[in-house]
C-alpha positions in Angstrom: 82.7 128.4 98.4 83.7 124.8 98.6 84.8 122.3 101.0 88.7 121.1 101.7 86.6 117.4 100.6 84.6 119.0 97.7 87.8 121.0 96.5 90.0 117.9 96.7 87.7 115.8 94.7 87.5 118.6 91.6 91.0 118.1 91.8 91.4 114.2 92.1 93.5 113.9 95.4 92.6 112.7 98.6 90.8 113.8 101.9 93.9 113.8 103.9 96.1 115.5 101.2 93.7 118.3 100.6 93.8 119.0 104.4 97.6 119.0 104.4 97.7 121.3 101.5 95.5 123.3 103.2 97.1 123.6 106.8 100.1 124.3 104.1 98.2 127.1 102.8 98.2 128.6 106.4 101.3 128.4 107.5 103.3 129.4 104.5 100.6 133.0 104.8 99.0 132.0 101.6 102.5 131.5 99.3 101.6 127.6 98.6 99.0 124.7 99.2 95.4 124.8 98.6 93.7 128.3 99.1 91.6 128.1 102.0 89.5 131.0 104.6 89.0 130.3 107.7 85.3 131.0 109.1 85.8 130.2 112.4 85.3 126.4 113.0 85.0 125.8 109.0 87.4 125.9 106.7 86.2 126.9 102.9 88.0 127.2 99.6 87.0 130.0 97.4 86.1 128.4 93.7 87.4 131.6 92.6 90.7 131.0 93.9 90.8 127.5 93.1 90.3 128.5 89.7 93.0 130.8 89.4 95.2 128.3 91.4 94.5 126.2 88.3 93.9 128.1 85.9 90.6 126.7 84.4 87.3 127.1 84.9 85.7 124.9 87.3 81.7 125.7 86.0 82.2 123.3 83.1 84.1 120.0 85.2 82.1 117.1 84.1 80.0 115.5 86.4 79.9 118.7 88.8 76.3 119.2 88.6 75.3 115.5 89.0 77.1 115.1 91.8 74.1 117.6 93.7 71.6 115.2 92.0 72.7 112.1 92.8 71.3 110.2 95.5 73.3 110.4 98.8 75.8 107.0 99.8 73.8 106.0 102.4 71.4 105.4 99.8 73.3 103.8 96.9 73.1 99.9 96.6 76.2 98.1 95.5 76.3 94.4 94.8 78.5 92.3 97.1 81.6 91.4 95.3 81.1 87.6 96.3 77.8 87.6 94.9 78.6 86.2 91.7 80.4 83.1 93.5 78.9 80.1 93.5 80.6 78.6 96.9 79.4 80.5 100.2 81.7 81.0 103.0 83.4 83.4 104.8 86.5 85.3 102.8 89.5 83.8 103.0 93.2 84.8 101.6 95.6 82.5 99.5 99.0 83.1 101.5 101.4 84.4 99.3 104.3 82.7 98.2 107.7 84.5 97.1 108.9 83.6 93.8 112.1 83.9 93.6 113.1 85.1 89.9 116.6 85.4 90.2 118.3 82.1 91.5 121.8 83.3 91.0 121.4 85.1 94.7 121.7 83.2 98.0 118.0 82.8 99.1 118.4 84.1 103.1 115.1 82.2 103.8 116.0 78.8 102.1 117.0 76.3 105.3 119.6 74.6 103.4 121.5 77.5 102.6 121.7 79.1 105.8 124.7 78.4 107.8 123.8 78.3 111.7 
């Protein structure tokens, strides 16, 4: 048995989609969305039935078995993006500017153009 989370990442889509493909699974009375059982306050997804859903086996996805070794994200150290930049500072965003590529339009936001 699997979880909605653990099901959804052996099949690359999100938290929230596998949820709603799940609460699909329920209302339509098993006919589509993700198979689920409920077990009271838990939802599980049989691998079984994933498979079959599939149709592949899921014993031989790569990485499936280092995924129970690896060491838990609370753990894991990532570098700080910034950390390669030489000038400190807080974060700051460049404000976008629109480029215009077509200039034979009427630009709505040019002040010249607009007639008040």
């Amino acid at each position: 048995m699997l979880t909605v989370e653990e099901a959804g990442e052996l099949l690359r889509i999100g938290r929230s989609k596998a949820y709603a493909m799940a609460r699909e699974w329920r209302e339509t009375n098993g006919r589509s969305g993700l198979p689920v059982v409920d077990l009271g306050n838990v939802l599980r997804v049989p691998r079984s039935a994933l498979e079959a859903m599939i149709g592949a086996d899921l014993s031989t996805v790569p990485g499936d078995d280092a995924r129970s070794s690896e060491t838990p994200v609370e753990e894991r150290s990532y570098p700080h993006p910034q950390a390669a930049e030489a000038a400190p500072g807080p974060m700051t965003r460049r404000p976008r500017r629109r480029q215009s590529q077509n200039t034979d339009q009427l630009d709505l936001f040019d002040k010249a153009a607009r007639h008040d």
